[in-house]
DRENDO-1510 file (C-alpha; in Angstrom, 1 decimal, always signed):
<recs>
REC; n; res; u; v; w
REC; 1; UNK; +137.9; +87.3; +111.5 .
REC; 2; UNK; +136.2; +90.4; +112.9 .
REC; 3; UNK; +132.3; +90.5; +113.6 .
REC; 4; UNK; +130.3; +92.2; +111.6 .
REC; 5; UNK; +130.5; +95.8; +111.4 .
REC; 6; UNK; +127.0; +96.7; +111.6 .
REC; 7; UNK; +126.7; +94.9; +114.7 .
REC; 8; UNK; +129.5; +96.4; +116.6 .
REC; 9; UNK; +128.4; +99.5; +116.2 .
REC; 10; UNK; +124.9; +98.7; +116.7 .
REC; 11; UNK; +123.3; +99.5; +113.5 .
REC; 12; UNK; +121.3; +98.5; +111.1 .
REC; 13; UNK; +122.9; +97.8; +107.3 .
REC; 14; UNK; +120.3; +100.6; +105.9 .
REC; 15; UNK; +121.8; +103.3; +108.8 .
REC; 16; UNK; +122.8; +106.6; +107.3 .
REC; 17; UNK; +126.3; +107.9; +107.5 .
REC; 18; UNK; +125.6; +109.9; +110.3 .
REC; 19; UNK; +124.0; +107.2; +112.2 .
REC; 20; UNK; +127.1; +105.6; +112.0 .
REC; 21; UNK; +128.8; +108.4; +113.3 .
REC; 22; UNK; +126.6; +108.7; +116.3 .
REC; 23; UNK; +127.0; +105.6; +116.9 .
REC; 24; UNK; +130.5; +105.3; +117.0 .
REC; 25; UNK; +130.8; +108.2; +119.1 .
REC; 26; UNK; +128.7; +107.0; +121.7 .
REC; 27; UNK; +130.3; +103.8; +121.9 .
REC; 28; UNK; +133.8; +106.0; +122.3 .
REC; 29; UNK; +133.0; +107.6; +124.5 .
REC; 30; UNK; +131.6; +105.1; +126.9 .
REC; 31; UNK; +134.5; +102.7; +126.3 .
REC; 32; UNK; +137.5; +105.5; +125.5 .
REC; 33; UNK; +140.6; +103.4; +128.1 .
REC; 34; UNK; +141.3; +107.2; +129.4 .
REC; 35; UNK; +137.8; +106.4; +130.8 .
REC; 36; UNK; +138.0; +103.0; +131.8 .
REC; 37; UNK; +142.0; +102.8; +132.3 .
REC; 38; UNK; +142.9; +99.3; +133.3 .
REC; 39; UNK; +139.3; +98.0; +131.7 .
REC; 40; UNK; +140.2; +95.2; +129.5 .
REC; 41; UNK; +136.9; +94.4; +128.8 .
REC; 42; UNK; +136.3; +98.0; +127.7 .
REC; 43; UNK; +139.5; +98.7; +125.8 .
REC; 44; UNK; +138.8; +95.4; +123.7 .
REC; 45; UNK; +135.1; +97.4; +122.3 .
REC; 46; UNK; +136.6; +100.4; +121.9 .
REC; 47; UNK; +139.3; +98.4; +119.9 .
REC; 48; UNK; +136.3; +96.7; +117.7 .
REC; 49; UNK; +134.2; +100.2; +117.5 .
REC; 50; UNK; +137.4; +101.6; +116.2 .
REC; 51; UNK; +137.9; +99.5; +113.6 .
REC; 52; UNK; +134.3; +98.9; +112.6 .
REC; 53; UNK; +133.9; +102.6; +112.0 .
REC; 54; UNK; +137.1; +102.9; +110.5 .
REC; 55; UNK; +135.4; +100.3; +107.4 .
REC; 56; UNK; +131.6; +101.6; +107.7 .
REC; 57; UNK; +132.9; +105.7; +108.0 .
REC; 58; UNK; +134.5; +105.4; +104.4 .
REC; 59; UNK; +131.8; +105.1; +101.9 .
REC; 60; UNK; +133.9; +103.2; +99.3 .
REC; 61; UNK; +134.6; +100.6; +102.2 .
REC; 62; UNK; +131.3; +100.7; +103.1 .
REC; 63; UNK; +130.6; +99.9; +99.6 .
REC; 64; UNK; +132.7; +97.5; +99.1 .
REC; 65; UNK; +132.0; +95.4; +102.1 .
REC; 66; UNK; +127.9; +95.5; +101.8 .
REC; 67; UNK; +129.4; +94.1; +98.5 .
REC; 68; UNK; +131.1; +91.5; +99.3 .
REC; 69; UNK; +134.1; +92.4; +98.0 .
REC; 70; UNK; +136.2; +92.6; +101.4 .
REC; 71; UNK; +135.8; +91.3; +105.0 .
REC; 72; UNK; +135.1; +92.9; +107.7 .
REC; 73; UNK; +138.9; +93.3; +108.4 .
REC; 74; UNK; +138.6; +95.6; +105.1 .
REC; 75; UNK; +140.7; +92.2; +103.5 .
REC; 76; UNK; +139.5; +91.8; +100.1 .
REC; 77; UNK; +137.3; +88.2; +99.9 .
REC; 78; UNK; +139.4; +84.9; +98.9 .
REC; 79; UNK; +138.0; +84.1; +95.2 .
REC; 80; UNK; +137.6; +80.3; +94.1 .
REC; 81; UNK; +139.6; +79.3; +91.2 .
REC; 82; UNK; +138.5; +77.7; +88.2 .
REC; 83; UNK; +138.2; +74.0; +89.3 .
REC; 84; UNK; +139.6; +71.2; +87.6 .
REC; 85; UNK; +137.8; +68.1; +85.5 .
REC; 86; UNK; +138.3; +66.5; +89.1 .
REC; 87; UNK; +136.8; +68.7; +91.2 .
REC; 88; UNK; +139.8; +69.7; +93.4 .
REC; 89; UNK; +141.6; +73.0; +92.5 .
REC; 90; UNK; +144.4; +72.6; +90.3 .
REC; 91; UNK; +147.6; +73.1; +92.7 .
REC; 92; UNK; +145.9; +72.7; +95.8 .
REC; 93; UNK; +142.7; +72.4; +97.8 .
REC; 94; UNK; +139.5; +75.1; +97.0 .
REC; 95; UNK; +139.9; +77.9; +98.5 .
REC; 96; UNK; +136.6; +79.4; +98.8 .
REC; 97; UNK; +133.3; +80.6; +101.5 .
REC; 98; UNK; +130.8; +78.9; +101.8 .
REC; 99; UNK; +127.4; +80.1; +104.0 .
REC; 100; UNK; +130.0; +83.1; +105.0 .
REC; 101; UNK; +132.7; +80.8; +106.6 .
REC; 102; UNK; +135.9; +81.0; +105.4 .
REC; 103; UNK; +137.6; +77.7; +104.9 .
REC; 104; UNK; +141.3; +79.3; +105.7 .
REC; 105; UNK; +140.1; +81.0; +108.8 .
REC; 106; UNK; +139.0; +76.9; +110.0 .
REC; 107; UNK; +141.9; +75.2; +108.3 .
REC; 108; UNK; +144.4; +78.1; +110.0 .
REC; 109; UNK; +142.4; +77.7; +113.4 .
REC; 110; UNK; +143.4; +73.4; +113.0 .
REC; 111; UNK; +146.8; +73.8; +111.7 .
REC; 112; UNK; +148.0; +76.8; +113.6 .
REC; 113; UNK; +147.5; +79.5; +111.0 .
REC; 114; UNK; +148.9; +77.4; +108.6 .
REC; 115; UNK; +146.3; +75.3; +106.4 .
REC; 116; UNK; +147.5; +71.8; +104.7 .
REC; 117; UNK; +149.6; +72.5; +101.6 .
REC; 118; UNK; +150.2; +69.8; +98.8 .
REC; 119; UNK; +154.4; +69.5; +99.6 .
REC; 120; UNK; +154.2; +73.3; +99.7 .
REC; 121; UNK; +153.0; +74.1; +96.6 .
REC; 122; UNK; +149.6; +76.3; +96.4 .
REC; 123; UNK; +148.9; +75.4; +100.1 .
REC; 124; UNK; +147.6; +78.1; +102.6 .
REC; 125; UNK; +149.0; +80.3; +104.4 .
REC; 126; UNK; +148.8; +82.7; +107.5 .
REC; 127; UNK; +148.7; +86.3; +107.1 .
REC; 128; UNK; +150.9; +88.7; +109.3 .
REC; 129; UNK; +149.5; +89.9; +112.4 .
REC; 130; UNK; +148.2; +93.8; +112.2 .
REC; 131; UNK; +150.4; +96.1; +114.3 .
REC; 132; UNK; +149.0; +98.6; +116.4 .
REC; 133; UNK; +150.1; +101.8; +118.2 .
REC; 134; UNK; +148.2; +105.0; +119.9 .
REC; 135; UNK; +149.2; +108.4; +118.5 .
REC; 136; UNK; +148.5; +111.3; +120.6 .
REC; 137; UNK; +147.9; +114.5; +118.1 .
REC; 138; UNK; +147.5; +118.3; +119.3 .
REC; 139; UNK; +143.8; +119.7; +118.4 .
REC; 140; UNK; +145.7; +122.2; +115.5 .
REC; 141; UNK; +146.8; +118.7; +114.1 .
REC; 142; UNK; +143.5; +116.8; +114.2 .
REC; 143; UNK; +142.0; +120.2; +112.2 .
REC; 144; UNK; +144.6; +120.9; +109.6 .
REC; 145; UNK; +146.5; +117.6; +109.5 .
REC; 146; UNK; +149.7; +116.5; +109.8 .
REC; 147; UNK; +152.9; +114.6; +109.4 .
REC; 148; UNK; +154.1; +112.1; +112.3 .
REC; 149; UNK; +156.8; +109.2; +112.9 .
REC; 150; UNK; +154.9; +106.3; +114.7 .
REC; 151; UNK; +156.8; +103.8; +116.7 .
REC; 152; UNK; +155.5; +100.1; +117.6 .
REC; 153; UNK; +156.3; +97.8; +120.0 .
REC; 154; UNK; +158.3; +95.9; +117.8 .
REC; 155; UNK; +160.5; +98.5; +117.0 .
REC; 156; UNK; +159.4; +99.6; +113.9 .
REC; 157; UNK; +158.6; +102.6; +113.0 .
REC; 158; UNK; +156.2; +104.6; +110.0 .
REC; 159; UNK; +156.1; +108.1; +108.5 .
REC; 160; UNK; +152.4; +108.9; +108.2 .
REC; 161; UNK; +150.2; +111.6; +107.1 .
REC; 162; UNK; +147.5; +112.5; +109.7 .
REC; 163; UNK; +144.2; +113.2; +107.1 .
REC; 164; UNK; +142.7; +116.5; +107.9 .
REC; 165; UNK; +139.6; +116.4; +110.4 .
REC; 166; UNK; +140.8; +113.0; +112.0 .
REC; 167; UNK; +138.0; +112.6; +115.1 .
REC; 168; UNK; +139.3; +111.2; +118.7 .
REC; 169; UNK; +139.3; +107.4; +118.4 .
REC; 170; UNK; +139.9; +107.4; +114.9 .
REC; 171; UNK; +141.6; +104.3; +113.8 .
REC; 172; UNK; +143.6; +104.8; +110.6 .
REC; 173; UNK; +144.7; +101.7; +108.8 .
REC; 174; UNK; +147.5; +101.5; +106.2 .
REC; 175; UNK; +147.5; +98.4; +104.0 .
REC; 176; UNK; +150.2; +96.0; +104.2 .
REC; 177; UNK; +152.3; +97.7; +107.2 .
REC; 178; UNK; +152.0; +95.1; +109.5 .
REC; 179; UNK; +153.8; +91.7; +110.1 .
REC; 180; UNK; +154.8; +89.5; +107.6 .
REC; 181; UNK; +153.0; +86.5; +106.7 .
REC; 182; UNK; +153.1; +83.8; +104.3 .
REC; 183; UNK; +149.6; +84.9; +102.9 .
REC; 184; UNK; +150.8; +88.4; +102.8 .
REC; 185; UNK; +151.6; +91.4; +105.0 .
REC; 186; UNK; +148.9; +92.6; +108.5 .
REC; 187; UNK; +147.9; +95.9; +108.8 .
REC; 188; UNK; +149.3; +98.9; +110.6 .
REC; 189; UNK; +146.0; +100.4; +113.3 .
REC; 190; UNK; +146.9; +103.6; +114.6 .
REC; 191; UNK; +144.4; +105.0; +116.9 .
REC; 192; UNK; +144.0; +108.5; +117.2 .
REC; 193; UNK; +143.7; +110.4; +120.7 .
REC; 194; UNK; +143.6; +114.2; +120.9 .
REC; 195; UNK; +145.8; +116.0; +123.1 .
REC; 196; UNK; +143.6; +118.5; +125.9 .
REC; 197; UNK; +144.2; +122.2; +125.0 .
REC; 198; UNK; +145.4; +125.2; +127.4 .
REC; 199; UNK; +142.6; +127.6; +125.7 .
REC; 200; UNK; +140.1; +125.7; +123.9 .
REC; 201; UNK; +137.4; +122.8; +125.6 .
REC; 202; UNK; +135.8; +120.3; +123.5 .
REC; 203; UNK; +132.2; +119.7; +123.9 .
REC; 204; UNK; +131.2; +117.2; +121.2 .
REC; 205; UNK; +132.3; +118.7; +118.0 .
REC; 206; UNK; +132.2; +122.3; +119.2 .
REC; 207; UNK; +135.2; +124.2; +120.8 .
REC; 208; UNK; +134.3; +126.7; +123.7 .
REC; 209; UNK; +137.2; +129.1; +124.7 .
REC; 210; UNK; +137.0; +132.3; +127.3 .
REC; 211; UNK; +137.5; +135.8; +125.4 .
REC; 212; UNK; +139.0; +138.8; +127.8 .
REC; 213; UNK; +136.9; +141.8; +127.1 .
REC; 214; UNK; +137.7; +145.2; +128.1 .
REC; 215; UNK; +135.4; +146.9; +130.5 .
REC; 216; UNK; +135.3; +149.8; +128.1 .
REC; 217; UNK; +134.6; +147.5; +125.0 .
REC; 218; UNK; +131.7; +145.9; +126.8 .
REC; 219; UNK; +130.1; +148.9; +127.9 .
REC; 220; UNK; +130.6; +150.9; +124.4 .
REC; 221; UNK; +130.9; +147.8; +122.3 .
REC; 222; UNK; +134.1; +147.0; +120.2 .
REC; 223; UNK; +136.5; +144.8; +118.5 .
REC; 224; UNK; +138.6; +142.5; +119.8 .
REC; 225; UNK; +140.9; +140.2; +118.5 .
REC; 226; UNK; +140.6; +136.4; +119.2 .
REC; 227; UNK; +142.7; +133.1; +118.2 .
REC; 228; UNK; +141.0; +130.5; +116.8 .
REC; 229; UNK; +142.5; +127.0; +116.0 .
REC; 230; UNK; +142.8; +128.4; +112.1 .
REC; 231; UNK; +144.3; +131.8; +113.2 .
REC; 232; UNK; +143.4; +135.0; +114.4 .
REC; 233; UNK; +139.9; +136.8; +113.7 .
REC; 234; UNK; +138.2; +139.7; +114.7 .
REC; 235; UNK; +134.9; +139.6; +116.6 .
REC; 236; UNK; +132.2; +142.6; +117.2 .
REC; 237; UNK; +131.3; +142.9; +120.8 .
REC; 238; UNK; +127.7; +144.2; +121.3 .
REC; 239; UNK; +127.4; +147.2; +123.2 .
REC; 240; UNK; +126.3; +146.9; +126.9 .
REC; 241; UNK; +128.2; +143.3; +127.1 .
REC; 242; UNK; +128.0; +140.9; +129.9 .
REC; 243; UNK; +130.6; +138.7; +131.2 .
REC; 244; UNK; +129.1; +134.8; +130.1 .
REC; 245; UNK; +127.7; +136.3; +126.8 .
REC; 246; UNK; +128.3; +133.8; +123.7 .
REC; 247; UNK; +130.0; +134.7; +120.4 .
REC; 248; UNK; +129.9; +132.0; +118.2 .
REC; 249; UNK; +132.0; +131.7; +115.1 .
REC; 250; UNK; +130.3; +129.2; +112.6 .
REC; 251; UNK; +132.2; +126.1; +111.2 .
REC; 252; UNK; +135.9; +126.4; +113.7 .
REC; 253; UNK; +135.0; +123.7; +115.9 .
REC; 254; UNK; +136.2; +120.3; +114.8 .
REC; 255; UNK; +135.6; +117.7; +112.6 .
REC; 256; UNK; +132.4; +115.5; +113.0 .
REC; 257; UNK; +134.4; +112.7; +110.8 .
REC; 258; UNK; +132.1; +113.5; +108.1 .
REC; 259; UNK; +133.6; +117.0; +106.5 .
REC; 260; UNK; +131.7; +119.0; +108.4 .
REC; 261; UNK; +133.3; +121.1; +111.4 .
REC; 262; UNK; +131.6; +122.0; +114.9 .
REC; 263; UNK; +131.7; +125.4; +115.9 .
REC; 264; UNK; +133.7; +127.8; +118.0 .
REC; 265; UNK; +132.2; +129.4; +121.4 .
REC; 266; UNK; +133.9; +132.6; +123.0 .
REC; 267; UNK; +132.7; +133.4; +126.1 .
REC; 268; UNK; +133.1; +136.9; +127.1 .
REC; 269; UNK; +135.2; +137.8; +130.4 .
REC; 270; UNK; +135.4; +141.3; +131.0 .
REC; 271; UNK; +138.6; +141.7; +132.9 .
REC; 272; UNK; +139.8; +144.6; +135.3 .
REC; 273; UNK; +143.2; +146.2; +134.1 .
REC; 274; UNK; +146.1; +144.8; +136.1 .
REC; 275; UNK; +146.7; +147.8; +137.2 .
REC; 276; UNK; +144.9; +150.1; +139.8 .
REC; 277; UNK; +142.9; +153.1; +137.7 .
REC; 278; UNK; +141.8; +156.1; +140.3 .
REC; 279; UNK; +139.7; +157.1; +138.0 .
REC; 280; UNK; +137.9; +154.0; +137.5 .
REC; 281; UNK; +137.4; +153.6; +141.2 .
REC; 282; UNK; +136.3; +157.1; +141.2 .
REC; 283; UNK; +133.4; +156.5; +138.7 .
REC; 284; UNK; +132.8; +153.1; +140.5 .
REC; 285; UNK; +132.4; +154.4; +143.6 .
REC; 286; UNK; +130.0; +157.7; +142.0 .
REC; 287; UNK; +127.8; +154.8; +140.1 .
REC; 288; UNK; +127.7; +152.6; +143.2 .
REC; 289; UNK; +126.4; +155.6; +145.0 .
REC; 290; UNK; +124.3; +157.6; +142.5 .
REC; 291; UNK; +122.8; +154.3; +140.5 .
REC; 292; UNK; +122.9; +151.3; +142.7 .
REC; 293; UNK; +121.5; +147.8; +140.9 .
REC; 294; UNK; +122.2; +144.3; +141.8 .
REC; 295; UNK; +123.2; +141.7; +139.0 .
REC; 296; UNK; +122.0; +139.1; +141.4 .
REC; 297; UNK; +118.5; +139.5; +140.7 .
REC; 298; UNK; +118.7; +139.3; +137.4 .
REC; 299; UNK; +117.1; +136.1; +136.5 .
</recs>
């Protein structure tokens, strides 16, 4: 049986969502295994993180665990059955917990995952071991969503739906996926990882991407046109523009795991045309002569 979520992540059970959130991301990335590759110690945290925000990061989980009503493996709770005038269940031995320990988790531990049945009738059983898999996803894919084919080592394989706003280190669970059992079917984990990006640079939940400007547009001002991970847009440049300067467009960064979205950071590059101008040199050389300044000293 897992630990208890709280306590994996560090939090208390009166934390707010976001707490939870922060949480988890600071225990991802410290224990990430692109971080610590070959860190068995760290994979196995990241692996408990993972799941523990995966049942504390949905609010009907969340709910129904502070509840009672599932484990911390997001398994629903074994319910006792009605006893019988002798005290024993009818069919079998009470299954039930008591002070929060499970009697099948210490009857599988004895018998090998399999508890003491009455000649197989109503006796326990193990359930199937939860199958896991990493799924590499491109940052469009995290944003919008997606549809993917997951293989596992066993050789099986699931068409899934990647929810929109899936957050690196996400674990998604699907019910009943996983290996058979006699108690019932494991889980399928798949843990998300997002895939660097040739233009865009994450930095928390914001994206931060270099805009080519034209000298022309940065000295006059101007529009420009730039892509964003939901398309293209079209951005004002202030006049009198400086290479560095940020343009920020609100709400098309990613997904804090919580709805909301970071934001997106262009940073102006004014850029030379490829090719040689003589009349640019020409004024150049004029404004180098006539009005000399140096950026440099500009602090």
């Amino acid at each position: 049986m897992a630990q208890d979520p709280y306590s994996e992540l560090g939090v208390s059970r009166a934390a707010s969502a976001d707490d939870i959130r922060k949480a988890f991301h600071k225990l991802a990335k410290k224990h990430h295994p692109d971080v610590n590759p070959g860190d068995r110690a760290s994979e196995e945290k990241f692996k408990r993180a993972s799941s523990a925000f995966d049942l504390l990061g949905d609010p009907e989980k969340r709910k129904k665990f502070d509840a009672g009503e599932i484990d911390a493996d997001g398994r629903e709770a074994m319910r006792a059955y009605s006893q019988s005038p002798f005290g024993e269940q009818a069919g079998g031995f009470r299954s039930a917990s008591f002070d929060g320990v499970d009697l099948n988790d210490i009857l599988g531990d004895m018998f090998g995952g399999r508890g003491p049945g009455r000649g197989g009738a109503g006796g326990f059983g193990s359930r199937g071991a939860d199958l896991r898999a990493r799924l590499e996803v491109d940052l469009e894919e995290a944003i919008a969503g997606a549809k993917k084919r997951v293989p596992f080592t066993d050789g099986k394989t699931l068409d899934i739906t990647i929810p929109k706003g899936v957050v690196e280190g996400q674990t998604l669970r699907l019910k009943g996926q996983g290996a058979s059992g006699r108690a019932g079917p494991g889980d399928a984990l798949i843990e998300i990882a997002i895939r660097p990006h040739p233009v865009y640079r994450r930095e928390g939940d914001n994206l931060i991407m270099d805009l080519p400007v034209s000298v022309p547009d940065a000295v006059l001002g101007g529009k420009v046109q730039a892509d964003t991970p939901d398309g293209p847009v079209t951005l004002n440049v202030p006049k009198g523009s400086n290479s560095g300067a940020i343009l920020r467009l609100k709400g098309r960064g990613l997904s804090d795991g919580q709805g909301r979205r970071g934001d997106l950071l262009a940073r102006l590059a004014i850029t030379l045309p490829d090719d040689p101008d003589p009349e640019l040199d020409a004024l150049a050389e004029t404004w180098r002569r006539d009005r000399p300044y140096s950026p440099r000293r500009r602090r």
